[in-house]
PASEBA-1860 file (N, C-alpha, C; in nm, 3 decimals):
! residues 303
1> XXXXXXXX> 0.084/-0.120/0.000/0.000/0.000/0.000/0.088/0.125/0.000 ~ 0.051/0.240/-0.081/0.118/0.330/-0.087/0.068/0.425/0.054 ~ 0.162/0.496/0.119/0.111/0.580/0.250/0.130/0.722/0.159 ~ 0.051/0.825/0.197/0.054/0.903/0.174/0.077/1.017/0.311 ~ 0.166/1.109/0.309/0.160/1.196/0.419/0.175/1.307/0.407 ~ 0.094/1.381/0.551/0.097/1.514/0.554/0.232/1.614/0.527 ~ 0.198/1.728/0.460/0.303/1.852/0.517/0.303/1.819/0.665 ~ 0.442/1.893/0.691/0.484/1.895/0.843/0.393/2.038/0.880
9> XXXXXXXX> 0.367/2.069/0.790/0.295/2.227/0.848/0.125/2.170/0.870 ~ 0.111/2.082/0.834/-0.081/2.044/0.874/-0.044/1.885/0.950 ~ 0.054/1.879/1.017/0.088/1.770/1.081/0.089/1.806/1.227 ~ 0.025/1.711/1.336/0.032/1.706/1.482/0.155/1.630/1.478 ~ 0.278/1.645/1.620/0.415/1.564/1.595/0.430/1.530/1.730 ~ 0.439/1.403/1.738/0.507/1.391/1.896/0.640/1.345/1.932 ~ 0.713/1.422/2.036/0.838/1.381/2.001/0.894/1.383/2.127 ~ 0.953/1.260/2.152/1.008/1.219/2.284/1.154/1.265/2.300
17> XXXXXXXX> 1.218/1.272/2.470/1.347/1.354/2.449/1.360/1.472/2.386 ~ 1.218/1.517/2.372/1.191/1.666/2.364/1.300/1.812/2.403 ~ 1.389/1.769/2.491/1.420/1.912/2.593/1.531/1.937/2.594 ~ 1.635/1.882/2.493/1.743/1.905/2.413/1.800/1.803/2.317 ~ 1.939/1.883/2.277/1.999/1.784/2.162/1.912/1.756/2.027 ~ 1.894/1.656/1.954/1.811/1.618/1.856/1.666/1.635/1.866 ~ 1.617/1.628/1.963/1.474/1.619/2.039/1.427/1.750/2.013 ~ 1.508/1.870/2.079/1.425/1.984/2.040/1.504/2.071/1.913
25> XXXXXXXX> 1.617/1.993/1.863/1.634/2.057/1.732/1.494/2.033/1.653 ~ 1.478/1.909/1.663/1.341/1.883/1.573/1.258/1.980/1.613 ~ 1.191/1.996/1.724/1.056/2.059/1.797/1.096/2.175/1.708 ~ 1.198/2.291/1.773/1.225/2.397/1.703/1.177/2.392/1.519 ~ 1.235/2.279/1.468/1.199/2.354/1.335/1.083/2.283/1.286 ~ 1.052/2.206/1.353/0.868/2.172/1.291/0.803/2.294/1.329 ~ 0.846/2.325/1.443/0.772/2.505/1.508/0.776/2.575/1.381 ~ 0.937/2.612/1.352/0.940/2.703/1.209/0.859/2.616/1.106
33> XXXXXXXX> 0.827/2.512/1.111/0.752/2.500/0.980/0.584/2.459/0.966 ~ 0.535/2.498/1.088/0.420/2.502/1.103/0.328/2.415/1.182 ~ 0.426/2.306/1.219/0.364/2.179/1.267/0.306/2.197/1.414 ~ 0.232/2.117/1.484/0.143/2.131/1.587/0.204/1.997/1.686 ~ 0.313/2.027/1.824/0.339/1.973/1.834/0.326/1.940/1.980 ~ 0.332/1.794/2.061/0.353/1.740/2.180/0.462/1.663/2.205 ~ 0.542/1.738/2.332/0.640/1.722/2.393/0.686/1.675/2.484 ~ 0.726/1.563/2.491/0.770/1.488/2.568/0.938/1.477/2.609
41> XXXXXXXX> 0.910/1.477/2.772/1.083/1.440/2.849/1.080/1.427/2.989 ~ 1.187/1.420/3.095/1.134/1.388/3.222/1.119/1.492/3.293 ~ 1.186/1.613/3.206/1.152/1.754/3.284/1.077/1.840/3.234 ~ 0.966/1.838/3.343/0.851/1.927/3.311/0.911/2.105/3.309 ~ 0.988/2.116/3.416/1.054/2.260/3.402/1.128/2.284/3.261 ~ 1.180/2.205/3.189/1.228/2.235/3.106/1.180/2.245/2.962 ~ 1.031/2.125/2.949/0.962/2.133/2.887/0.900/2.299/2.880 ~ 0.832/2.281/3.011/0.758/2.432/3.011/0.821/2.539/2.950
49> XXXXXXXX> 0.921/2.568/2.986/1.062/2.605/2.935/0.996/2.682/2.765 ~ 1.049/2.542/2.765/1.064/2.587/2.543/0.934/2.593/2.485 ~ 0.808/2.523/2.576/0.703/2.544/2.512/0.639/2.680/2.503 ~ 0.691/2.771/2.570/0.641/2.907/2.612/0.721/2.975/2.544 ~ 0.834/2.955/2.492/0.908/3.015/2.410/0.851/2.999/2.209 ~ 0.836/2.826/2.203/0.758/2.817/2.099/0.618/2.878/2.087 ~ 0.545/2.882/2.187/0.423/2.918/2.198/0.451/3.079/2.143 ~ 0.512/3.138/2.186/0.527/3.337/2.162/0.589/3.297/2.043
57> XXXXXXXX> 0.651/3.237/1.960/0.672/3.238/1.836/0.510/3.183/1.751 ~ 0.374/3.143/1.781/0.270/3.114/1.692/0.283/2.976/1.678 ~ 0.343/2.914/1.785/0.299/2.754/1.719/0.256/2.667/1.870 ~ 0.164/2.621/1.809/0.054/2.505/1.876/0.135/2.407/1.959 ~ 0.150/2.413/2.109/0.248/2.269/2.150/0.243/2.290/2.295 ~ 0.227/2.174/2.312/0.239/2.105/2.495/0.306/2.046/2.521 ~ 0.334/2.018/2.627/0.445/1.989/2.722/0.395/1.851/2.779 ~ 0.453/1.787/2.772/0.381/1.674/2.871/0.533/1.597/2.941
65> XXXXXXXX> 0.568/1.577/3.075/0.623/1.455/3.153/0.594/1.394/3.104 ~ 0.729/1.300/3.043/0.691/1.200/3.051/0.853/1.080/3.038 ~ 0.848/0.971/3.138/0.994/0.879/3.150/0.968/0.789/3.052 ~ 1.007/0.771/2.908/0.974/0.635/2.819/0.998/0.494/2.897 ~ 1.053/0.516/2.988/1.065/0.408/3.075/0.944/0.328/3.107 ~ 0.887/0.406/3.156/0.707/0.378/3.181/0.602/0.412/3.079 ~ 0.563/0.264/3.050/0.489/0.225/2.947/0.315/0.329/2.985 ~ 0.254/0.336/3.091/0.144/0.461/3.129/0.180/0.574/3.113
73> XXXXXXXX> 0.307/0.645/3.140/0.373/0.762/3.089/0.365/0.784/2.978 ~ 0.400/0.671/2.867/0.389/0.708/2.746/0.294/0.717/2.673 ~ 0.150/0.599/2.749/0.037/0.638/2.709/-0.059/0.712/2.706 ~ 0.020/0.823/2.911/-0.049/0.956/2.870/0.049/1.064/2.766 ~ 0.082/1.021/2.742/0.182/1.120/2.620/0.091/1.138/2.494 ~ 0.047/1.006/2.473/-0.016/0.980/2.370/-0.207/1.069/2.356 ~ -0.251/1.028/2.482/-0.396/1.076/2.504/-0.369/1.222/2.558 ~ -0.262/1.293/2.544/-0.244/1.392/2.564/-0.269/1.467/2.433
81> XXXXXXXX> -0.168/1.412/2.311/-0.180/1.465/2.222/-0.332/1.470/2.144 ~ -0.421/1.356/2.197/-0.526/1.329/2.099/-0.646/1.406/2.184 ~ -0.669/1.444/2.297/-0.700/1.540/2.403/-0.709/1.639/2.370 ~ -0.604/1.713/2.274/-0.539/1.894/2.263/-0.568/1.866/2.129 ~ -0.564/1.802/2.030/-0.507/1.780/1.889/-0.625/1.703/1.820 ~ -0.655/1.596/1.862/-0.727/1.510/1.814/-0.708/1.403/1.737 ~ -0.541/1.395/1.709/-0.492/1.292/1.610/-0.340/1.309/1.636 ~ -0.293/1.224/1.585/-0.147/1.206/1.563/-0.077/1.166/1.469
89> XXXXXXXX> -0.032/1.267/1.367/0.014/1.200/1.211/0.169/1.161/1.238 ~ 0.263/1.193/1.339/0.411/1.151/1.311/0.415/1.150/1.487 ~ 0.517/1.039/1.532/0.555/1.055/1.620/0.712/0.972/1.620 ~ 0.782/1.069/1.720/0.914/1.047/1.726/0.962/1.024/1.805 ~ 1.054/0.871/1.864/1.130/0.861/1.917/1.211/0.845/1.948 ~ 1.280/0.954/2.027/1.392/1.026/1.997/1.463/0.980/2.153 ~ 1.391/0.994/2.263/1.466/0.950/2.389/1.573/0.886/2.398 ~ 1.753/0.934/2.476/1.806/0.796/2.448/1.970/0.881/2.550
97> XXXXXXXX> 1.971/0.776/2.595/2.094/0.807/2.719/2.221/0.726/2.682 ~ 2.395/0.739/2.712/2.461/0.673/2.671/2.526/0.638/2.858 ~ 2.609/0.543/2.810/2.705/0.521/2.927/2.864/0.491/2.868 ~ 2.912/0.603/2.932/3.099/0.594/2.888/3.162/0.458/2.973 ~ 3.224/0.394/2.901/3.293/0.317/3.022/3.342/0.151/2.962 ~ 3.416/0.085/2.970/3.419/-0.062/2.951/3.317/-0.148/2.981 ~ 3.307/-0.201/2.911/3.160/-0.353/2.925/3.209/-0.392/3.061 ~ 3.324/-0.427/3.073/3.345/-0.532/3.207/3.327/-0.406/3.317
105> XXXXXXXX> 3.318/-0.314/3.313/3.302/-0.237/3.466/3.176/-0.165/3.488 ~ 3.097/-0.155/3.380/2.946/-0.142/3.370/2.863/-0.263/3.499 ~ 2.807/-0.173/3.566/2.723/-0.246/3.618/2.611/-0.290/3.555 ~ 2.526/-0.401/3.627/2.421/-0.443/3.539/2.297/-0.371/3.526 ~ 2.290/-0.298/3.643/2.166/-0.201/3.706/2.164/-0.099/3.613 ~ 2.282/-0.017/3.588/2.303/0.060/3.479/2.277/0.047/3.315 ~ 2.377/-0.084/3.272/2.300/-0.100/3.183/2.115/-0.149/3.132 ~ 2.090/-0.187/3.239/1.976/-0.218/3.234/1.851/-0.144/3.213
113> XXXXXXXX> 1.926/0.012/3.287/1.818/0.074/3.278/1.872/0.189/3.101 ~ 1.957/0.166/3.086/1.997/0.240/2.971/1.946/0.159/2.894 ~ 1.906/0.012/2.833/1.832/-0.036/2.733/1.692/0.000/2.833 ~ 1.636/-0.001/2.933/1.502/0.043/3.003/1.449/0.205/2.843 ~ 1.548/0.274/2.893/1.520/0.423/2.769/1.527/0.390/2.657 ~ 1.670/0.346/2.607/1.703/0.305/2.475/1.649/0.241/2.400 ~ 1.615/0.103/2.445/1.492/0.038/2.406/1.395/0.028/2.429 ~ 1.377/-0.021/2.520/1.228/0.024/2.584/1.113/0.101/2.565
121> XXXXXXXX> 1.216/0.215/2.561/1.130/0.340/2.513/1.124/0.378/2.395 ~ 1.162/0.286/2.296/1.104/0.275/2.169/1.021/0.211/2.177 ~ 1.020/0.087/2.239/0.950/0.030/2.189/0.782/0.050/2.272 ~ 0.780/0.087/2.395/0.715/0.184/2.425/0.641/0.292/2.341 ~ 0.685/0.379/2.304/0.661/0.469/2.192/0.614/0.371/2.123 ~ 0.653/0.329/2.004/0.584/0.246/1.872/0.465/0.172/1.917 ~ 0.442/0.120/2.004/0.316/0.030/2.032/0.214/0.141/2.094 ~ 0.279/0.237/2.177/0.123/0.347/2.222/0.036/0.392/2.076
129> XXXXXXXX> 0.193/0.429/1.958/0.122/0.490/1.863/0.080/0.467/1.766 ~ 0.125/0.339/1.756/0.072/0.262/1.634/-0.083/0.233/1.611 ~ -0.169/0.238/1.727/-0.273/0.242/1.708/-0.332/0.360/1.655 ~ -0.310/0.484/1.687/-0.354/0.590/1.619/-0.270/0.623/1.495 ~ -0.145/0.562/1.513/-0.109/0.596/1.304/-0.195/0.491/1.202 ~ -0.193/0.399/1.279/-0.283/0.311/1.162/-0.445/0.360/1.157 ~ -0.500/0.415/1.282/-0.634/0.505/1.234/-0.616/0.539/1.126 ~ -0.557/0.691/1.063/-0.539/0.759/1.038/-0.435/0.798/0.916
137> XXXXXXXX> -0.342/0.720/0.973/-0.200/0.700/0.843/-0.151/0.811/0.921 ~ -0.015/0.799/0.900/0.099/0.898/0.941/0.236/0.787/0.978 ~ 0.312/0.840/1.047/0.492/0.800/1.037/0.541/0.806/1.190 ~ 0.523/0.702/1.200/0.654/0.662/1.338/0.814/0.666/1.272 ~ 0.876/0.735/1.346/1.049/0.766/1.307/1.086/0.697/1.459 ~ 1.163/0.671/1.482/1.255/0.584/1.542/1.448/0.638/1.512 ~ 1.453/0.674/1.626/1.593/0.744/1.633/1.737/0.612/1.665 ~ 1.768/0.586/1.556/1.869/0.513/1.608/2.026/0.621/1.583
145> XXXXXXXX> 2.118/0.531/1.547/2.236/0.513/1.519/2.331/0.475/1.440 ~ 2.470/0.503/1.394/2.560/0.499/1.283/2.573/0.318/1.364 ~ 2.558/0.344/1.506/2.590/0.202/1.585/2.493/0.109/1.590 ~ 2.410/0.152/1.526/2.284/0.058/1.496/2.354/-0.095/1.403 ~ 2.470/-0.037/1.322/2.535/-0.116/1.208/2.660/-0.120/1.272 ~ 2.733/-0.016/1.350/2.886/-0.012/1.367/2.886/-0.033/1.545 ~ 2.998/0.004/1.571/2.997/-0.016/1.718/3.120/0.100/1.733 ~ 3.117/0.133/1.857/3.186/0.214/1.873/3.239/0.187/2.077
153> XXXXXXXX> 3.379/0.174/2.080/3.397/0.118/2.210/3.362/0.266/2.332 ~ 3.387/0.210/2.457/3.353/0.271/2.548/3.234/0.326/2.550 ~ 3.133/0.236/2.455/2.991/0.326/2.444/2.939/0.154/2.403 ~ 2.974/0.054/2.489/2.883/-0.099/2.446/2.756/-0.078/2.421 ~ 2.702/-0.064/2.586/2.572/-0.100/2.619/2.467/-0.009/2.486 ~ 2.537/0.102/2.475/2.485/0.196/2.363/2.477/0.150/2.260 ~ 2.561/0.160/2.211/2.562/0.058/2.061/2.476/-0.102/2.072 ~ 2.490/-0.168/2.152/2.414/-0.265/2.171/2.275/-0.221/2.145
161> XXXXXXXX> 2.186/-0.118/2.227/2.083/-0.092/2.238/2.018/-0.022/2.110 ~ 2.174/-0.003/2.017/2.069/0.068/1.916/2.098/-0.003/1.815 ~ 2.140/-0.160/1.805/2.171/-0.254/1.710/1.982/-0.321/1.744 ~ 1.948/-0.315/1.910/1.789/-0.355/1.953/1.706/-0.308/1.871 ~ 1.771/-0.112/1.860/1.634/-0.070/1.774/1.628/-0.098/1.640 ~ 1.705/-0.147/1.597/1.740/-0.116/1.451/1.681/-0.271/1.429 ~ 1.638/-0.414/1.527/1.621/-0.488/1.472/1.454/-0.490/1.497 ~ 1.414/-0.409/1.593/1.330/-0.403/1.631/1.229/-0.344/1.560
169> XXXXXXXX> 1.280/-0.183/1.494/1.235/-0.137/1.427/1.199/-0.203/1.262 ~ 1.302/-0.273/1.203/1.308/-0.372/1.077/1.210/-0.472/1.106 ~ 1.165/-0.537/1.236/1.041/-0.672/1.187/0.895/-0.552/1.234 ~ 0.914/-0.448/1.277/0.779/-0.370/1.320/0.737/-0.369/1.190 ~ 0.837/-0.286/1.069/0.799/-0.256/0.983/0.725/-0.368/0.932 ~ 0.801/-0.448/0.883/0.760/-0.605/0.825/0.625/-0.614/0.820 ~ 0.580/-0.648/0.976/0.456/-0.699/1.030/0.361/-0.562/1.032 ~ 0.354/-0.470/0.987/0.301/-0.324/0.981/0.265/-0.322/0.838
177> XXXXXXXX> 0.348/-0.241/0.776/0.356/-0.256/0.630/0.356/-0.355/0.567 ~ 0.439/-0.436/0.564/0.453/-0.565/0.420/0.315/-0.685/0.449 ~ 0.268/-0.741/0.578/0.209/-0.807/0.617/0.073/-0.751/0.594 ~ 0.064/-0.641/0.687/-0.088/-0.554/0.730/-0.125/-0.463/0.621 ~ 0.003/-0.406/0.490/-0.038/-0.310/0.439/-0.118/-0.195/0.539 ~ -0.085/-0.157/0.654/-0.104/-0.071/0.739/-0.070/0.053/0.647 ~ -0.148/0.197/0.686/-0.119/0.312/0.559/-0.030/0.422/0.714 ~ 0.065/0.352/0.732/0.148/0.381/0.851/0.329/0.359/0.757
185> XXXXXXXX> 0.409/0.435/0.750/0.550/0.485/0.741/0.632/0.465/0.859 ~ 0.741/0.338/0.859/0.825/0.330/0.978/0.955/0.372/0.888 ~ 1.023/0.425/0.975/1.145/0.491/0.911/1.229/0.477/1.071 ~ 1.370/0.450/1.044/1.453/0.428/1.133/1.594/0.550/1.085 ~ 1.615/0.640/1.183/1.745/0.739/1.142/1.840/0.716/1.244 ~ 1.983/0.699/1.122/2.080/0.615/1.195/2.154/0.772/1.141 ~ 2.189/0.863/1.252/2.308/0.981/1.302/2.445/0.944/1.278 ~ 2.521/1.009/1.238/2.658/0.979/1.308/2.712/1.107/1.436
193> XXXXXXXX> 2.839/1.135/1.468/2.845/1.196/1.575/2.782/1.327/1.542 ~ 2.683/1.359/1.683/2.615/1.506/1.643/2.650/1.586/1.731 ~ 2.667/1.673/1.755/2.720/1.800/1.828/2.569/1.846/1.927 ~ 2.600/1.765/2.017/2.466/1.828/2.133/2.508/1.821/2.288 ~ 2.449/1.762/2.346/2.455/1.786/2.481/2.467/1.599/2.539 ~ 2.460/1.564/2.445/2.478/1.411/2.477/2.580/1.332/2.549 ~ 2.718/1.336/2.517/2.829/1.314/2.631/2.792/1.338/2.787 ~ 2.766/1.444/2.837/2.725/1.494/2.928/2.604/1.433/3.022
201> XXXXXXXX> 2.525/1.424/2.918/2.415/1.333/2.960/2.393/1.225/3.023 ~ 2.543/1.114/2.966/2.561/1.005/2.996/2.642/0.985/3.113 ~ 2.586/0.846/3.194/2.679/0.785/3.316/2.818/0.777/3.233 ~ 2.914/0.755/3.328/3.052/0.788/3.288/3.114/0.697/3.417 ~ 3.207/0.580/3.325/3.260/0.533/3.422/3.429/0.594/3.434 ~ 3.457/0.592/3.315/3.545/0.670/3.269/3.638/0.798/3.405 ~ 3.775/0.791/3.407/3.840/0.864/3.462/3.859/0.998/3.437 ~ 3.832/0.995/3.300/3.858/1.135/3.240/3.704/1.215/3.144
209> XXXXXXXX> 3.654/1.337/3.105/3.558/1.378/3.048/3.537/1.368/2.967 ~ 3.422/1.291/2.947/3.398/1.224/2.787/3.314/1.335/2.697 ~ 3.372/1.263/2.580/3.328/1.417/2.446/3.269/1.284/2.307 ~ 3.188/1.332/2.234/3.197/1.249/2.118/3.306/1.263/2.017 ~ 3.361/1.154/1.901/3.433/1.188/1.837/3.428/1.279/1.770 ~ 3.537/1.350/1.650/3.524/1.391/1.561/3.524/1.330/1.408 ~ 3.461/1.378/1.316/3.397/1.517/1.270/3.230/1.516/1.328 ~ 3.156/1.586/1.378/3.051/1.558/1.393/2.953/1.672/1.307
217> XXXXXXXX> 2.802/1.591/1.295/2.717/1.670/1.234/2.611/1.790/1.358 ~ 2.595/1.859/1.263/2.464/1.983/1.329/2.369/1.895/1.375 ~ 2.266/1.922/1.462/2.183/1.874/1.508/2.068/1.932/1.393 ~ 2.044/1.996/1.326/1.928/2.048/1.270/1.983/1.947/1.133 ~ 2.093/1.907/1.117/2.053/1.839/1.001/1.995/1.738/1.020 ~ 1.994/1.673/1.134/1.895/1.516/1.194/1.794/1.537/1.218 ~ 1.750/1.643/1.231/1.629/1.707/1.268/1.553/1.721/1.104 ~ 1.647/1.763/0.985/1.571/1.825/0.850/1.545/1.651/0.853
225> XXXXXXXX> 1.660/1.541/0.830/1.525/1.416/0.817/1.517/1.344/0.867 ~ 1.480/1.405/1.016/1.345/1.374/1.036/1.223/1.435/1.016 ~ 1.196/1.553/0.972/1.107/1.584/0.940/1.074/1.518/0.786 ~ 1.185/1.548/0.697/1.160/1.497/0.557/1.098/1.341/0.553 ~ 1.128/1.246/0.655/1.083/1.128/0.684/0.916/1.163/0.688 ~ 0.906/1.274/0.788/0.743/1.282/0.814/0.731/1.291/0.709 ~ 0.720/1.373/0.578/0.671/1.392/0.462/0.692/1.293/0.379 ~ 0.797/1.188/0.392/0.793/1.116/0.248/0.840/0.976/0.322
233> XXXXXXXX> 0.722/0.882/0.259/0.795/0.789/0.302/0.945/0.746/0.292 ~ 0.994/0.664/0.411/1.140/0.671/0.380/1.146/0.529/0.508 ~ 1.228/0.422/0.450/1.261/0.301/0.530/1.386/0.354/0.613 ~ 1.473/0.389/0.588/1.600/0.446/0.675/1.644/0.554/0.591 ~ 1.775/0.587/0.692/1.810/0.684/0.624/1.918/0.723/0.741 ~ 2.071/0.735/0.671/2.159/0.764/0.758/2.231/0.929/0.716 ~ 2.232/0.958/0.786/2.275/1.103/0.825/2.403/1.158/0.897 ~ 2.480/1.219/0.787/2.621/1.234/0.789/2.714/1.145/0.706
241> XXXXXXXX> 2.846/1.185/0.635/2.928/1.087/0.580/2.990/0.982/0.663 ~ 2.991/1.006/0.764/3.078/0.937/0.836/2.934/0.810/0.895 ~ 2.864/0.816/0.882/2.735/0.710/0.909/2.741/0.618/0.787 ~ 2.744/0.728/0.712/2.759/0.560/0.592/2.882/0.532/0.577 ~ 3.021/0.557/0.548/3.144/0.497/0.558/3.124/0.412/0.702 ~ 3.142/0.438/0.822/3.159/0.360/0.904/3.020/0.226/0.903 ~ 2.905/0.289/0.828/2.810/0.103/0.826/2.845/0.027/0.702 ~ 2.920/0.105/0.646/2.970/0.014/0.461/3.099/-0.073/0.539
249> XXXXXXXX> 3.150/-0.020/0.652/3.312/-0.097/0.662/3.261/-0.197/0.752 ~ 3.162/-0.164/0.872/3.166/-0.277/0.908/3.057/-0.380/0.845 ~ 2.996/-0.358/0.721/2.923/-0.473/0.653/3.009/-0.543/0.579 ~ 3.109/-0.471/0.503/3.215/-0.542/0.377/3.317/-0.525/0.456 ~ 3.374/-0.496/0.545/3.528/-0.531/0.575/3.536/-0.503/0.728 ~ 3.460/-0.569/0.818/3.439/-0.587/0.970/3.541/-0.591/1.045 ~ 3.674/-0.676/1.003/3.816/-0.748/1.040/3.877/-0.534/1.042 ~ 3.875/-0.515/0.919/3.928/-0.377/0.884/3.876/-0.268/1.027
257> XXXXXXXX> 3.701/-0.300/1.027/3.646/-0.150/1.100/3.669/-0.185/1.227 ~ 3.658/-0.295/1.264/3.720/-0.322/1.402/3.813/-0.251/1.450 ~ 3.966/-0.297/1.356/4.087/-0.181/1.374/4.069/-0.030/1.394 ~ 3.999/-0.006/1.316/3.959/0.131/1.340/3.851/0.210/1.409 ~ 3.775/0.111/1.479/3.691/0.138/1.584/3.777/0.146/1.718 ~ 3.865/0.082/1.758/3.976/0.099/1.880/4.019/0.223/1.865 ~ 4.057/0.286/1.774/4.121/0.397/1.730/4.036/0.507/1.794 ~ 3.955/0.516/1.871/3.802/0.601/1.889/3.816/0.561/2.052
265> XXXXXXXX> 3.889/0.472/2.131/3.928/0.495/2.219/3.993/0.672/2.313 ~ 4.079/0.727/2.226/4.127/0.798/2.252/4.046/0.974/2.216 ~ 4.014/0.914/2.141/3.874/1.021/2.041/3.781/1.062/2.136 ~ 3.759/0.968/2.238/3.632/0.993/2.356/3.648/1.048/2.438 ~ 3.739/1.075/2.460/3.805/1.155/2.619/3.870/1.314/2.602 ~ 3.843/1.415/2.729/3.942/1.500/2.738/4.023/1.468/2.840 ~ 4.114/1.586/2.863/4.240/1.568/2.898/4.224/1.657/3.020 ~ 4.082/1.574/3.120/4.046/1.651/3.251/3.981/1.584/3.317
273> XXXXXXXX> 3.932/1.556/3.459/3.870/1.460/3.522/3.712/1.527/3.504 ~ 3.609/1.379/3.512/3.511/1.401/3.460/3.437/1.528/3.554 ~ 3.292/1.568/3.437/3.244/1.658/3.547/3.134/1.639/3.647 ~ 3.034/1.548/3.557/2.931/1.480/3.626/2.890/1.368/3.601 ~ 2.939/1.243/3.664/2.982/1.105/3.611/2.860/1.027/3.598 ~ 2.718/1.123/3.717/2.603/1.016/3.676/2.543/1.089/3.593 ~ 2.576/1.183/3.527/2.499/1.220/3.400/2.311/1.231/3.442 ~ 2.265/1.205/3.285/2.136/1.187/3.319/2.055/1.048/3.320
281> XXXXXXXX> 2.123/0.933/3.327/2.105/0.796/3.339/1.930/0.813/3.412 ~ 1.977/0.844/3.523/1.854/0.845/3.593/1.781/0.924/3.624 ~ 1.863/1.040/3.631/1.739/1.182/3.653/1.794/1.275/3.589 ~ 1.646/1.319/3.503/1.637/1.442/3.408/1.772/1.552/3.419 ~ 1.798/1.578/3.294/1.878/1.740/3.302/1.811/1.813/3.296 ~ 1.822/1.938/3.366/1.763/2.063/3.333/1.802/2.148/3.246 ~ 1.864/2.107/3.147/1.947/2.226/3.054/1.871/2.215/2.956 ~ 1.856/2.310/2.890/1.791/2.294/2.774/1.867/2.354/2.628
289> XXXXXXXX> 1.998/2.255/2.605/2.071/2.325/2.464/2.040/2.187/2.363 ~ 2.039/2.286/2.214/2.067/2.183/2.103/2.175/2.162/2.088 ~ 2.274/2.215/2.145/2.446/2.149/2.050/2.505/2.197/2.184 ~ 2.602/2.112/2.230/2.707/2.158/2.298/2.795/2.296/2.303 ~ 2.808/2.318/2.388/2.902/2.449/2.435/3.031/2.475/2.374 ~ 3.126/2.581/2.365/3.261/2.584/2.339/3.342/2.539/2.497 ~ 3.406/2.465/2.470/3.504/2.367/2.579/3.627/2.500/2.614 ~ 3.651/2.465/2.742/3.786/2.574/2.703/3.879/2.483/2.672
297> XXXXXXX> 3.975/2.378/2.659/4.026/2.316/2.581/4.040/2.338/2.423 ~ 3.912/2.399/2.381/3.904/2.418/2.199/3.817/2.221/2.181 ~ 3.774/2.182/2.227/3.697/2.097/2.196/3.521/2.123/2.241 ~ 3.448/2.053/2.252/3.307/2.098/2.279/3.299/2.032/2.419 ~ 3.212/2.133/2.506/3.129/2.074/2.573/3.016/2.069/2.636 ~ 3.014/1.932/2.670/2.850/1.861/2.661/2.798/1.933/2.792 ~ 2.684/1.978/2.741/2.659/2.131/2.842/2.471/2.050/2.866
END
């Protein structure tokens, strides 16, 4: 079945991890482009925040708490939007926490609750909304990773969790589309390094302050598709050069990207003891930036 979808400008959008980084790069420019949107994250102060800021710019959007962790959280996320809105043509999830550190010194509690967000809260998300995209037709997006395909060390449990979504997201589709002919668009966006607030975010087992590698992309370009996803159907779609070189090496020459995934050891770290090692694993940040700060070092930081 062919899906057909709205402009982002006559589109309701819901979008999880709302309250920085990728989350509200998006919000921001569906705002600029007309869209009508509900916002989701664990901080309501911070939500409130940007919604009052979008709001005095002319665009339609609420705030809602909410932990993807908890599967009722996400379903008032959902009857929130259809409450204020009455429908839901795209929803996005975007939620997603990292942990710096070696597999062997990761606790289990930790990782556990980092696939709890990572996965979880996709998969969370996709099942609240799938019932109202298939009403209706519209596009679940699903935020993965360049690590969805690659791996990248001192970031396992991460990469693990978004190899989950990426398989998770591939049989949804299946059984959605190819099976159900559902008039529903799953699209999965695999990033490479983006310049936000994300390092920071994350537990850190790590001795020293973790940074993402370089070269990294803008956050508004992950943000343009995902919106372009809302408008056109689209099965994946990776974003940045360095997303597709690094998933081409480790599909055709794995032995090779391996070597050069160690190399990214040293790439992760500054040359200072960390600043806040439990990050936001477990409780909300209050900051509300799309891209990281200037570092005084001359590198970025995760602010």
């Amino acid at each position: 079945m062919s899906v057909k979808l709205k402009p982002v400008k006559e589109q309701v959008i819901v979008i999880t991890g709302a309250s920085s980084g990728i989350g509200l790069a998006t919000a921001e420019e569906a705002a600029e482009r007309g869209a009508m949107l509900v916002l989701g994250a664990r901080s309501a102060r911070a939500l409130n925040e940007i919604v009052t800021k979008l709001s005095d710019r002319g665009c339609a959007a609420i705030a809602v708490e909410c932990d993807v962790t908890e599967r009722e959280q996400v379903e008032a996320l959902g009857q929130a939007a259809i409450a204020r809105f009455g429908r839901i043509d795209t929803w996005v999830n975007n939620a997603g926490v990292s942990i710096y550190g070696r597999i062997e010194d990761v606790s289990e509690a930790d990782a556990r609750r980092l696939f709890d967000t990572n996965f979880w809260g996709v998969v969370n998300g996709s099942l609240v909304a799938m019932p109202y995209l298939r009403r209706s037709g519209g596009a679940l997006i699903n935020v993965g990773s360049e690590v969805s395909d690659a791996v990248v060390p001192l970031q396992g449990f991460y990469s693990a969790s978004k190899h989950a979504v990426k398989g998770f997201t591939d049989a949804l589709r299946v059984e959605v589309v190819e099976v159900d002919e559902a008039p529903v668009s799953i699209t999965l966006i695999q990033p490479t390094a983006v310049n936000t607030p994300f390092p920071q975010h994350a537990k850190n087992y790590m001795s020293q302050e973790p940074k993402l590698p370089t070269p990294q992309i803008e956050p508004k370009k992950v943000a343009d598709a995902i919106l372009d996803a809302a408008e056109n159907p689209t099965r994946d779609t990776k974003v940045g050069m360095m997303a597709k070189i690094n998933t081409a090496a480790f599909k055709f020459a794995p032995g090779m990207a391996d070597k050069m995934a160690a190399k990214y050891v040293e790439k992760q770290q500054y040359d200072e003891p960390p600043r806040n090692p439990d990050g936001a694993l477990y409780q909300p940040s209050e900051r509300t930036h799309v891209v990281a700060r200037t570092h005084g070092t001359g590198g970025k930081e995760p602010e």
